[in-house]
C-alpha positions as CSV (number, residue, x, y, z in Angstrom):
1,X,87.7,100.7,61.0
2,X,87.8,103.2,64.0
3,X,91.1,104.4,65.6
4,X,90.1,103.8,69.0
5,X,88.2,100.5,69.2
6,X,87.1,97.3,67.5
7,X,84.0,97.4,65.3
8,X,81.0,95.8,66.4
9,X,80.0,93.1,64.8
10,X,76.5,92.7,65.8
11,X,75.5,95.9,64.6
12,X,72.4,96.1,62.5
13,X,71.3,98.8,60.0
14,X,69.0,101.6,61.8
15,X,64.9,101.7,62.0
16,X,64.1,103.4,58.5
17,X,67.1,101.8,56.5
18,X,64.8,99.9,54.0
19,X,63.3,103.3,53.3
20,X,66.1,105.4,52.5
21,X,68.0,102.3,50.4
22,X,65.2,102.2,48.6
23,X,64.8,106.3,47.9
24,X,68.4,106.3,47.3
25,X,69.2,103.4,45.5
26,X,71.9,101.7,47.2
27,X,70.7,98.4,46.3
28,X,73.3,98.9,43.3
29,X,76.4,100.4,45.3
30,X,75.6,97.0,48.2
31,X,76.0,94.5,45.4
32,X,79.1,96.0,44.1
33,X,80.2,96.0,47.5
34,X,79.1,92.6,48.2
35,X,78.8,90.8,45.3
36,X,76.6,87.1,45.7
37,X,78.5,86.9,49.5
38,X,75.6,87.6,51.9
39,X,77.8,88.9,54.8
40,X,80.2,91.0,52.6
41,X,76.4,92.9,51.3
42,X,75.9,92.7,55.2
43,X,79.1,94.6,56.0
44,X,78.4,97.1,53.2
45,X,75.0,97.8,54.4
46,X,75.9,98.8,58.4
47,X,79.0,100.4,57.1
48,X,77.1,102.6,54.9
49,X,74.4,103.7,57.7
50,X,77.5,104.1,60.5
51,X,76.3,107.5,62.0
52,X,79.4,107.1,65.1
53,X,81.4,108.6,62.0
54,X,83.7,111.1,63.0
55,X,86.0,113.0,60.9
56,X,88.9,111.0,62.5
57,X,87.9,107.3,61.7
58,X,86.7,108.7,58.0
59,X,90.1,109.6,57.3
60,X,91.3,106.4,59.3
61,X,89.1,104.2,56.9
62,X,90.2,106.4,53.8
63,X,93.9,105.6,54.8
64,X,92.9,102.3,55.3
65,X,90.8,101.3,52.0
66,X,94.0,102.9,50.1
67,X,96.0,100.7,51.4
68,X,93.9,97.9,50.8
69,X,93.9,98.5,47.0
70,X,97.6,98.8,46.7
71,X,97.9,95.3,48.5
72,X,95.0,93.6,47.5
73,X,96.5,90.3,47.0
74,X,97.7,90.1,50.7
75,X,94.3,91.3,52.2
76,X,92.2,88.8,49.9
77,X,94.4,86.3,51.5
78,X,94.2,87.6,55.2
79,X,90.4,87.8,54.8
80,X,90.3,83.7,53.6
81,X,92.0,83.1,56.3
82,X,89.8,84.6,58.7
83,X,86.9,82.9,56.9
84,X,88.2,79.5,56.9
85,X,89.0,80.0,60.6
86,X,84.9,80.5,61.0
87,X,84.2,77.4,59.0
88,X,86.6,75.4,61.1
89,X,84.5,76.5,64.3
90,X,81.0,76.0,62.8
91,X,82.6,72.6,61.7
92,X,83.7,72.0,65.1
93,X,80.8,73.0,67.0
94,X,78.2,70.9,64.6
95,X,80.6,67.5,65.5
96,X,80.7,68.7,69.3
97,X,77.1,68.8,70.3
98,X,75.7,67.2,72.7
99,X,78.9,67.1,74.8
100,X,78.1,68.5,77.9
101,X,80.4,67.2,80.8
102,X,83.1,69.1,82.0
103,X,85.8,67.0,80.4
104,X,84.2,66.7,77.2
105,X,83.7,70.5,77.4
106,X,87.5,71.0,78.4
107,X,88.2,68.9,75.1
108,X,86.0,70.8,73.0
109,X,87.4,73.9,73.4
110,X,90.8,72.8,74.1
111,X,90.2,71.9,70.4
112,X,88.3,75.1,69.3
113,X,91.4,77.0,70.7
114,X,94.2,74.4,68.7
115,X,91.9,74.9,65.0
116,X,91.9,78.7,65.8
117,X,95.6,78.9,66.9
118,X,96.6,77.2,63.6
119,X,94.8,80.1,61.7
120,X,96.2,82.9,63.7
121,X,99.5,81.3,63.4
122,X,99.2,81.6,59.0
123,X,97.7,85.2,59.9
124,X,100.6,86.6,62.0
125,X,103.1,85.1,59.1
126,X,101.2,86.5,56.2
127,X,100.5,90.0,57.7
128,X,104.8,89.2,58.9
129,X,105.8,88.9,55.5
130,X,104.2,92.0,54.1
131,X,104.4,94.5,56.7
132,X,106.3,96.3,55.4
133,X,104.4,97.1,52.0
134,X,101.7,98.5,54.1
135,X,101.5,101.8,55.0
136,X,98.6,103.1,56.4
137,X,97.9,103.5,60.1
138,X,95.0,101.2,60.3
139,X,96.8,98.3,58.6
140,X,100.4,99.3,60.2
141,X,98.9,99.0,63.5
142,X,97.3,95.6,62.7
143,X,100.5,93.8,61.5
144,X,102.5,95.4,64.8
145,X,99.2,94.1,67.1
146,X,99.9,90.8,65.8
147,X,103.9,90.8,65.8
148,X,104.1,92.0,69.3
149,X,100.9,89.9,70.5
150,X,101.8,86.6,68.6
151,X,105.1,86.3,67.7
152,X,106.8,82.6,67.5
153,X,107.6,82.2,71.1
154,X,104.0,82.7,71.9
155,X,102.3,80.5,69.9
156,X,105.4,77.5,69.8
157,X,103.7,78.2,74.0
158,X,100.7,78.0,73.1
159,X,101.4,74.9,71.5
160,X,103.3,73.6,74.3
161,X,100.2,74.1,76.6
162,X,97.7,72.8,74.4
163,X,100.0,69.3,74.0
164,X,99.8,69.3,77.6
165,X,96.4,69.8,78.3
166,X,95.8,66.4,76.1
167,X,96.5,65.0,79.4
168,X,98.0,61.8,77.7
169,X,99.5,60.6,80.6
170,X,96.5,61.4,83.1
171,X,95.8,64.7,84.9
172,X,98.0,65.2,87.8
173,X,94.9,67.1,90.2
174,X,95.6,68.5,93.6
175,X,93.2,69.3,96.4
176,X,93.1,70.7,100.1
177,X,90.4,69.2,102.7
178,X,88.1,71.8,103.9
179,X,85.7,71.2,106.4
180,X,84.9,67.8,107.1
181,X,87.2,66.9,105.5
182,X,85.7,67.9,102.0
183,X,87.8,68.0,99.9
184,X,88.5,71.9,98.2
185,X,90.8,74.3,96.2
186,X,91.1,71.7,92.8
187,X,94.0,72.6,90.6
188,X,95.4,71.0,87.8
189,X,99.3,71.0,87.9
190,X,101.5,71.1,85.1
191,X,103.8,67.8,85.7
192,X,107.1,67.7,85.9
193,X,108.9,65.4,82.9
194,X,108.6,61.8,85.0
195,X,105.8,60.7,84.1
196,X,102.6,61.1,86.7
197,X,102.5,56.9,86.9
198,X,106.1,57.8,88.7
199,X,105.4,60.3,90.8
200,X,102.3,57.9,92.4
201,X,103.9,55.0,92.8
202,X,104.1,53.5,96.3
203,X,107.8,52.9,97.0
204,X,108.1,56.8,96.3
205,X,104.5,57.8,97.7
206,X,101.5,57.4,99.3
207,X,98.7,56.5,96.6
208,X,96.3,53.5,95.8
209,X,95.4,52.0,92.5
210,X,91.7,51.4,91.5
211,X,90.1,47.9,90.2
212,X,88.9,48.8,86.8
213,X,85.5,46.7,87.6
214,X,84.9,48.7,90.6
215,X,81.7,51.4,89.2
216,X,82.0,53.4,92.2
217,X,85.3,54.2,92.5
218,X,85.9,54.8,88.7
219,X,82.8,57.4,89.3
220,X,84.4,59.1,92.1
221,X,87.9,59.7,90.6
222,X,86.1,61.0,87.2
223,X,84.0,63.0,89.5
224,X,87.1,64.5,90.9
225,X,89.1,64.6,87.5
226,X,86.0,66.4,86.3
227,X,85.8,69.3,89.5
228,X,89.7,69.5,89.1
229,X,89.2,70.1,85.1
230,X,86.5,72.6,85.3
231,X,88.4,75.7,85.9
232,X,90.7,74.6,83.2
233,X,87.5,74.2,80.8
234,X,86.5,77.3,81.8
235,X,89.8,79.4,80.5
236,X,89.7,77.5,77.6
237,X,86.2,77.9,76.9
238,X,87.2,81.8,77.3
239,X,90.6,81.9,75.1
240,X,88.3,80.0,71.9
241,X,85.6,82.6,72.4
242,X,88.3,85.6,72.5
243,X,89.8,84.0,69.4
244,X,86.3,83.7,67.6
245,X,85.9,87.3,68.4
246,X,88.7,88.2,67.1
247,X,88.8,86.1,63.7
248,X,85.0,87.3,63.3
249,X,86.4,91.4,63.6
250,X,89.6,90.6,61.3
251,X,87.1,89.1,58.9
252,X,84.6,91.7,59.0
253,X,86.9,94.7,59.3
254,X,89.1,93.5,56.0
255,X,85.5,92.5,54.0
256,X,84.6,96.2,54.2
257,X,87.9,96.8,52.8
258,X,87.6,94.6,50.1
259,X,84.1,96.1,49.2
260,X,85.7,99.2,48.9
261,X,88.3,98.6,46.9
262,X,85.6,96.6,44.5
263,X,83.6,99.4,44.7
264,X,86.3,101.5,43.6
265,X,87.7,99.1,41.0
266,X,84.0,98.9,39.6
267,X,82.9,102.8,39.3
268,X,86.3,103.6,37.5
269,X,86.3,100.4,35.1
270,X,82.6,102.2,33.6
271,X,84.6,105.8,33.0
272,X,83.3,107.3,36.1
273,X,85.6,110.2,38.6
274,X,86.1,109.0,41.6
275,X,87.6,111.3,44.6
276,X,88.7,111.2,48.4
277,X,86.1,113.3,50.4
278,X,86.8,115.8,52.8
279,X,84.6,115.4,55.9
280,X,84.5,118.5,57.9
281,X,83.7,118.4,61.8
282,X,79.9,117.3,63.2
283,X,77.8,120.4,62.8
284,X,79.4,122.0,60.0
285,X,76.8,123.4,57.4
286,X,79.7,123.2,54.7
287,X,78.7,121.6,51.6
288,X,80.4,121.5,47.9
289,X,81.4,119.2,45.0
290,X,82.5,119.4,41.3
291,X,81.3,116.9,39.2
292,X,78.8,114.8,41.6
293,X,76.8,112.1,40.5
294,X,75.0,109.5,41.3
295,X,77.1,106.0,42.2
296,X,74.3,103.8,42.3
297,X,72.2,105.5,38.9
298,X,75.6,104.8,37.1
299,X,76.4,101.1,38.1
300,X,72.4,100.3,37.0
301,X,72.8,102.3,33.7
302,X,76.4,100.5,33.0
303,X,78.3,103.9,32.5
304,X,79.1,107.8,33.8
305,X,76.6,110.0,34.1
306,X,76.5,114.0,33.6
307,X,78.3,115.6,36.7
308,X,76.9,118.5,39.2
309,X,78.8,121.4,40.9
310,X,77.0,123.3,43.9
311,X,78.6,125.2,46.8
312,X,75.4,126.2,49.5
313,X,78.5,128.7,51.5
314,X,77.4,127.1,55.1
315,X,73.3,127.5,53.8
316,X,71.1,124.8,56.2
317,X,69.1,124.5,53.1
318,X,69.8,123.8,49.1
319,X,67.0,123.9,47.5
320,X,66.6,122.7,43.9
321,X,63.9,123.7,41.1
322,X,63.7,123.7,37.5
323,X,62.3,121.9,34.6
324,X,60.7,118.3,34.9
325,X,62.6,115.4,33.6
326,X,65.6,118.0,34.3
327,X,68.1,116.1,36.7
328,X,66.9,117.5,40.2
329,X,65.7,113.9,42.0
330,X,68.6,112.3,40.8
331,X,71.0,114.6,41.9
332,X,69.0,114.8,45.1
333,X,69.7,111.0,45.5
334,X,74.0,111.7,44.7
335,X,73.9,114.3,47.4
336,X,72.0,111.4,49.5
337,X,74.5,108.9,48.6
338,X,77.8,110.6,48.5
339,X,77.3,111.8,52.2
340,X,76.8,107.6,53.4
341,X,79.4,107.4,51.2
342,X,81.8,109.7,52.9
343,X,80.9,108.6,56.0
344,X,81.7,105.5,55.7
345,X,85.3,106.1,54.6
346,X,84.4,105.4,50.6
347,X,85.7,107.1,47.9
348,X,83.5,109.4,46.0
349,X,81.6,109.7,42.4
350,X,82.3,112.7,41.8
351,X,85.9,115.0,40.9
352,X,85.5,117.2,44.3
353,X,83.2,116.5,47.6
354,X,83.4,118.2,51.0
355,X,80.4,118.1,53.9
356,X,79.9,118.2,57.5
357,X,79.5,114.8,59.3
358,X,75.9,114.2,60.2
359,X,74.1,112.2,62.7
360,X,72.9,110.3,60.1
361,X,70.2,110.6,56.4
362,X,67.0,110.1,56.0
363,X,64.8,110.8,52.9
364,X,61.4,111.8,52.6
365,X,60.5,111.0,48.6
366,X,57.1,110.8,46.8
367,X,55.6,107.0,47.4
368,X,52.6,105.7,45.3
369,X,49.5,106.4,47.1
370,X,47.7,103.9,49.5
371,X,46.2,100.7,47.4
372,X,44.2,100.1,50.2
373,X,42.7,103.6,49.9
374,X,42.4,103.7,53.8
375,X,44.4,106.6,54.1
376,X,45.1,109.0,51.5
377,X,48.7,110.6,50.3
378,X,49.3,113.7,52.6
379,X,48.4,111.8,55.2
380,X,51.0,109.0,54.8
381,X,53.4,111.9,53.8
382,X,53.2,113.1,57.3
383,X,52.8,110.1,59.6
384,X,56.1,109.4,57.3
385,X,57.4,112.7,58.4
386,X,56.4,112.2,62.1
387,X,58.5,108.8,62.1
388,X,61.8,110.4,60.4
389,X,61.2,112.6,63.3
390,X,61.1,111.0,65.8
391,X,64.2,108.8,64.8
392,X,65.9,112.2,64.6
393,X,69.6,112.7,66.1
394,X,71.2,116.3,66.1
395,X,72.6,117.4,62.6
396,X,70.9,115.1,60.3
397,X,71.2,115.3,56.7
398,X,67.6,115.0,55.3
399,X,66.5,114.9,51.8
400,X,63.0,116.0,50.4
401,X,62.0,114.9,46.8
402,X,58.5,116.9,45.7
403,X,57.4,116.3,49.5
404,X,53.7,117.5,50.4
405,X,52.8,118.3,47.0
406,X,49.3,116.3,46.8
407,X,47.5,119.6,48.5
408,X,47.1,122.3,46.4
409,X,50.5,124.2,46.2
410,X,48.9,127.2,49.0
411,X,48.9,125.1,51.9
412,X,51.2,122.8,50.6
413,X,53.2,125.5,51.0
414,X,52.3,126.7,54.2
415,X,53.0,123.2,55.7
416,X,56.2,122.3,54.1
417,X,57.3,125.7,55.1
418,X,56.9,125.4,58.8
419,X,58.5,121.5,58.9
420,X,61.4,123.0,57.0
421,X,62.0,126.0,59.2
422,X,61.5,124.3,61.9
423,X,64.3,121.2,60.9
424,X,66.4,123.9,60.2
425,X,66.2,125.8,63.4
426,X,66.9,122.5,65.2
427,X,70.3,122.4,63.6
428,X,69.6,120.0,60.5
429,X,70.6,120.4,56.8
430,X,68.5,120.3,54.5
431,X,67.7,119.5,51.0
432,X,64.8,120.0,49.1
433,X,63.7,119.1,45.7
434,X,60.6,121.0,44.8
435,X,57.9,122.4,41.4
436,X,56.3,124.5,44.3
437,X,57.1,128.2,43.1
438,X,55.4,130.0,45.9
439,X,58.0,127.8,48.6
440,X,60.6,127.8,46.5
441,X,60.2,131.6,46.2
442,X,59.2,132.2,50.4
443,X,62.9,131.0,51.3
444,X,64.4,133.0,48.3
445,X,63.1,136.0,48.8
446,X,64.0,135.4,52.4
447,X,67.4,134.9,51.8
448,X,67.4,131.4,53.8
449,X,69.6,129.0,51.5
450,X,71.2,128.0,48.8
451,X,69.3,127.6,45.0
452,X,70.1,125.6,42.1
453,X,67.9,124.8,39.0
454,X,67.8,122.7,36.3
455,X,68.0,123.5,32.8
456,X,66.3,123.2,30.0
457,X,67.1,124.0,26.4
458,X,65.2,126.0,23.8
459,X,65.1,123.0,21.6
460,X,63.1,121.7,25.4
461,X,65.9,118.9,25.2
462,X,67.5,118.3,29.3
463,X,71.6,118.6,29.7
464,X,70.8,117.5,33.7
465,X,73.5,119.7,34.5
466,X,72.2,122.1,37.3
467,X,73.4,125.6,38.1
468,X,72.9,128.4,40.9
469,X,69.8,130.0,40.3
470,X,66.5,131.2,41.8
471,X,63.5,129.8,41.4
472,X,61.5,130.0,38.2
473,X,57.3,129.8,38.0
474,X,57.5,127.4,35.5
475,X,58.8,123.5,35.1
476,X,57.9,123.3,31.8
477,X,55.1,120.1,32.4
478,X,53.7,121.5,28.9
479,X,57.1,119.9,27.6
480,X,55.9,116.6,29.0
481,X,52.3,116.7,28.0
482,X,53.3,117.2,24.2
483,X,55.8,113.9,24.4
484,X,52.9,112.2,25.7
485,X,50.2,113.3,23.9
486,X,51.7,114.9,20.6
487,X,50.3,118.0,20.8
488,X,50.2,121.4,22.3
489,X,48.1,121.7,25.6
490,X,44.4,123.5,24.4
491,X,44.0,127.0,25.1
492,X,42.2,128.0,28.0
């Protein structure tokens, strides 16, 4: 997944996750990701909050997830055999407990390391029979890494070395004295092909046999087969957790693939576009798309949606007005999702997407107010605020859906215009979905950013299709208040 290093399996989605899957919606992308596989929804989750993105291992991923779909038979079988080669471990280990002396230990992973050897032994011929229908740099270098790391002479050695290590004719174990006499310096020697009973005997050698019935002596000699057998426990013990580590990245390196390409398979089976991004350098204020929308409203709803085009030309800030009911929150939340998207090294919904790379995005949206009625809403608005902040990196994407709106719309608009001038001089981009006329109209006037509205017809019917356009004093809530009610507002 990254050019220039392993990905890390251990890695957990950021502080604040929850929040933004749920502002966003990504529930829906995750599952089509994932499906019912817990890890693959796993996967799919910390690949779609990676902030290390970089414009390099986007296109690297893009590359690779291409690939993946045009040899998907070969990858589903690479990632099984990955899988397996975790179940044969967990199997192994659950049957091994308990086993704590170092020859028992030296056993254990002795076999830990033959179960895993047999797997990468099917994985170096699979990936050795299709390498050449692959392609893409990621996959290319994966099949060379395991040609020229694990090609036949290796592991028929590896083989070798593990038959010998089942000691069947004894452990031939050799020792210096040290002072006192102590014995020191245990190694285990390879033997030659006599057998070890040859090399002892006493018309060749000095050596001594001991009565089986004699407790002592049997408990010495193990205590010396077990010093001599603990540095070869020990490498062992290191090759079968090397292996593990490596099964456990090929597995989750080619699930992420996999998702995409489900992903991918899924959006265009319900009618939808779907697009390569173009991620543009860290810091970048470039943003545009043609025909956006939103991947996760579309897979709940069973079909395409309407499509967006926008172009802020470098603004820090897009800011989107216009009639209720209109379109703006939920293309607020494809702007949201395309970018962890993108970053992630997934294709697009949309015909057209280019945008910086960001530290990462994070969403302020209206909640419900406080059952508990201990605090009230602006209040948990900004200790909401004061948390994104603080979990702030340099160039964040963040998204604002009718934020600080439960004051009256003067200082609601005083204090949303001081946060938002203040995130954008620190280098962020923002975006900001807002009714507030007298905001909306502060930056406009002012020249800071980029506008779009949503429409609404004369016949008060919504196309959600937004265009560039300043901001307008009305949203048309008397449109709503006659669905509900039936009627026309009273005069005042």
């Amino acid at each position: 997944m990254y050019p220039d290093r392993d990905c890390d399996v251990a890695a957990r989605a950021p502080d604040g996750a929850h929040e933004v899957m749920a502002d966003l919606g990504l529930s829906p992308i995750i599952a089509a990701m994932g499906g019912d596989d817990p890890y693959l929804c796993k996967v799919a989750t910390v690949s779609l909050f990676d902030a290390a993105a970089s414009v390099d291992s986007i296109v690297y991923r893009q590359q690779g997830v291409a690939d993946a779909a045009s040899n998907l038979a070969t990858v589903q079988s690479a990632y099984a055999i990955a899988v397996a080669a975790g179940e044969d471990l967990r199997k192994h280990v659950r049957i091994s407990i308990g086993r704590t002396s170092p020859e028992r230990f030296m056993y254990r992973s002795r076999s830990a390391v033959e179960l895993l050897s047999r797997r990468l032994a099917q994985l170096t011929a699979l990936m050795r029979d299709h390498r050449e229908k692959f392609t893409s740099p990621p996959f290319s270098a994966f099949c060379a890494y395991l040609a020229d790391t694990f090609d036949r002479d290796y592991l028929a050695a590896v083989r070798r070395h593990l038959d010998d290590l089942e000691f069947t004719q004894g452990a031939l174990i050799s020792a210096g004295l040290g002072r006192g006499n102590a014995p020191t310096g245990y190694l285990v020697r390879q033997p030659h092909r006599k057998a070890i009973s040859d090399l002892v005997s006493t018309d060749r050698g000095y050596g001594f046999r001991v009565d089986r019935h004699d407790p002592t002596a049997s408990e010495l000699l193990g205590d010396v087969r077990g010093r001599g057998l603990h540095e070869v426990a020990a490498t062992l013990a290191d090759a079968a957790d090397n292996l593990e580590r490596f099964f456990a990245t090929v597995q989750w390196e080619l699930g992420f693939h996999l998702g995409a390409v489900r992903l991918q398979h899924t959006l265009l089976e319900l009618g939808g576009a779907m697009c390569w991004p173009v991620p543009e350098p860290r810091g970048s204020m470039k943003w545009r798309c043609r025909g956006l929308y939103d991947a996760g409203f579309a897979l709940r709803r069973g079909g395409p949606l309407v499509g967006n085009d926008a172009d802020t030309g470098g603004a820090a800030l897009l800011m989107i007005t216009g009639a209720n009911q209109g379109g703006k929150s939920t293309f607020l939340r494809s702007i949201g999702v395309a970018q962890m998207m993108m970053q992630a090294g997934l294709p697009i919904a949309a015909t057209e997407f280019a945008a910086g790379v960001r530290s990462g995005v994070h969403t302020h949206f209206t909640h419900a107010e406080d059952p508990s009625m201990t605090k009230g809403h602006l209040d948990e608005e900004l200790e909401r605020m004061s948390r994104i902040i603080d979990r702030l990196a340099p160039g964040a994407l963040i998204l604002l859906d009718e934020s600080f709106a439960s004051t009256n719309e003067h200082e609601a608009t005083g204090l949303a215009a001081q946060i938002v001038e203040a995130l954008i001089d620190s280098g962020h981009q923002l975006c900001y979905v807002t009714h507030m006329y007298e905001l909306a109209r502060r930056f406009y006037d002012a020249g800071k950013g980029h506008f779009i509205r949503a429409q609404r017809c004369d016949d008060e019917s919504r196309p959600f299709h937004l265009v560039s356009s300043g901001p307008m004093e009305t949203s048309y809530g008397v449109d709503l208040y006659r669905a509900v009610f039936g009627v026309d507002l009273p005069a005042s």
